[in-house]
Each structure stands twice: as C-alpha cells, then as structure tokens.
C-alpha positions in Angstrom: -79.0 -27.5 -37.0 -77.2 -24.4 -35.4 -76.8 -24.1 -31.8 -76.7 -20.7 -30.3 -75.5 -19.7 -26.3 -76.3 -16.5 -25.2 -74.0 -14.9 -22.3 -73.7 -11.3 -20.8 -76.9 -10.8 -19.0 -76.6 -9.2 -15.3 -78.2 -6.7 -13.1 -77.6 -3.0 -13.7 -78.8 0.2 -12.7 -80.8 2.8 -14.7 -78.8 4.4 -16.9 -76.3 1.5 -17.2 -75.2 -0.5 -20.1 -74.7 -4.2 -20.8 -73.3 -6.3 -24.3 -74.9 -9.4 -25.2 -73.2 -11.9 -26.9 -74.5 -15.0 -28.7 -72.4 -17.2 -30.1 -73.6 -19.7 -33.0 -72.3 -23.6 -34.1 -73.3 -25.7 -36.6 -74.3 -24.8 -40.1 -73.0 -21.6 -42.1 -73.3 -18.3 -39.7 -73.8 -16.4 -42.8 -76.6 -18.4 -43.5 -79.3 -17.0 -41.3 -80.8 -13.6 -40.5 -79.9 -13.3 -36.8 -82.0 -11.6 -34.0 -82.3 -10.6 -30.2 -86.1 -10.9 -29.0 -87.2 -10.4 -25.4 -89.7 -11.8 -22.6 -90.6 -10.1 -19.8 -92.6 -12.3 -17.0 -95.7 -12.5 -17.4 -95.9 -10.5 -21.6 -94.9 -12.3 -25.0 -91.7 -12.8 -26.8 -91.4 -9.2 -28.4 -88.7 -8.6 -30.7 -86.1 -6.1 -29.9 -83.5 -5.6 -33.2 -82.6 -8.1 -36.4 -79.7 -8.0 -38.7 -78.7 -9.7 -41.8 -76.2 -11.8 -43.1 -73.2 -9.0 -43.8 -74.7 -6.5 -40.9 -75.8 -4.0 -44.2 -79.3 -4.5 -43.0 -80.6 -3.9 -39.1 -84.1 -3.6 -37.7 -84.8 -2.6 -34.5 -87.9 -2.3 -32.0 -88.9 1.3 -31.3 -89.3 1.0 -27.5 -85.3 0.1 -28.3 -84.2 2.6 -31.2 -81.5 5.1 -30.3 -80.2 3.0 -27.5 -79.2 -0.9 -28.6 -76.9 -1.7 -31.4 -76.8 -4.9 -33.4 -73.8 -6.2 -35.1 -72.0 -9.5 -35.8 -69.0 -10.8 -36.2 -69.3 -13.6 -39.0 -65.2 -14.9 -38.6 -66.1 -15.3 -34.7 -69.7 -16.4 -35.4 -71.2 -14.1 -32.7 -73.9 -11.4 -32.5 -74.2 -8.9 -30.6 -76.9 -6.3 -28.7 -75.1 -3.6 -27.1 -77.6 -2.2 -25.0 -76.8 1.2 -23.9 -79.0 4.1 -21.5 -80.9 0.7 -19.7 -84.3 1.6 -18.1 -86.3 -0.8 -16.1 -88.8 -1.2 -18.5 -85.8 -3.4 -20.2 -85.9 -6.0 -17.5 -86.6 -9.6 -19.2 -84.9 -12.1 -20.7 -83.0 -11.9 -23.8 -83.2 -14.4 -26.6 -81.0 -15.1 -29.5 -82.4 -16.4 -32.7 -81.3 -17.7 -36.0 -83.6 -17.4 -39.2 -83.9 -17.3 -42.9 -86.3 -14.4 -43.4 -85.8 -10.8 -42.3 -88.8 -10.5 -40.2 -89.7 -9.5 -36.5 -92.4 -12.4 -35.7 -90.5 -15.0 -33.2 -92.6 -17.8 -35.0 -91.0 -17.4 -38.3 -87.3 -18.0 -36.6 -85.9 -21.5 -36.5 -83.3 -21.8 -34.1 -83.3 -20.5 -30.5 -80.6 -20.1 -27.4 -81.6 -20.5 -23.6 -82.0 -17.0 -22.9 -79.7 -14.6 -21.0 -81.2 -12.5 -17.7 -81.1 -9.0 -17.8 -82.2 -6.9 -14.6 -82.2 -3.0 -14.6 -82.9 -2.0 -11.2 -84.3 1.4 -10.7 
C-alpha cells in the first residue's frame, strides 16, 4: 500500500504560479512511476505530467507543456508540479498518483491522494 497527501493548492490569478507537493508513505518511493492528473467539474480525470523513478523520464500533457514542471525528490519521498504562467483554463483539482507503468491513462494507476484545489481566477 502507499499513501500519498497532496498539499499546495490555492486560488491565484492569471499569470500566477503555484507548487504542488505530494508526499508518499508506505512501500519503496522508487518503486512507482509517479503522476499529477486533473478534474475539472463537470470533465474527466485528464492527465497533466508523469515522471519516473530517477526523474530521467517526464511526460507531460500538451495543454500543460512549457508551463508545469515535474520532479521528485526520492530521499524526501515527494513529487512535485510546479505550475507556472496559470490560466483559468487550469482551474480543477489536482491528483497525485502512484503506478508501475509509464502511462497517461488514470485507470492504469494504483494508488491515489485526496486531491488538492487549484483556482485561477481571471
């Protein structure tokens, strides 16, 4: 089992930026593909960047490219989404996930945090 707690959402205006932080517990960090996905109301779980286990890999949405940065720290077992230039359309909540396979579906991803807020106001 690994446990993951997302923190760091907020509300911020257009043009602003924000760091998400998840922190993992429980088996190996260095285990598991890690990934941020995000859910608007109302639209799917859409996956917004992925990295692997030594941060030599990253993957990231292209409505996201250019402006978020992946990266983790395995001694602190945390991952990050720095998530720079914010536009409205970013609005939703953000998810943390754990997984064994380097893939952007959210079905193929095992473990899961609560979800951090994120709010860009125009």
């Amino acid at each position: 089992q690994v446990q993951l707690v997302e923190s760091g959402g907020g509300l911020v205006q257009a043009g602003g930026s924000l760091r998400l932080s998840c922190v993992a517990s429980g088996r190996t960090f260095t285990s598991y593909i890690m990934a941020w996905f995000r859910q608007a109301p109302g639209r799917e779980r859409e996956f917004a960047a992925s990295i692997n286990w030594n941060g030599g890999m990253r993957s990231y949405a292209d409505s996201v490219k250019g402006r978020f940065t992946i990266s983790r720290d395995n001694a602190k077992n945390t991952v990050y989404l720095q998530m720079n230039s914010l536009k409205p359309e970013d609005t939703a909540d953000y998810y943390c996930a754990a997984g064994v396979r380097y893939v952007t579906s959210p079905r193929q991803y095992d473990y899961w945090g609560q979800g951090t807020q994120v709010t860009v106001s125009s």
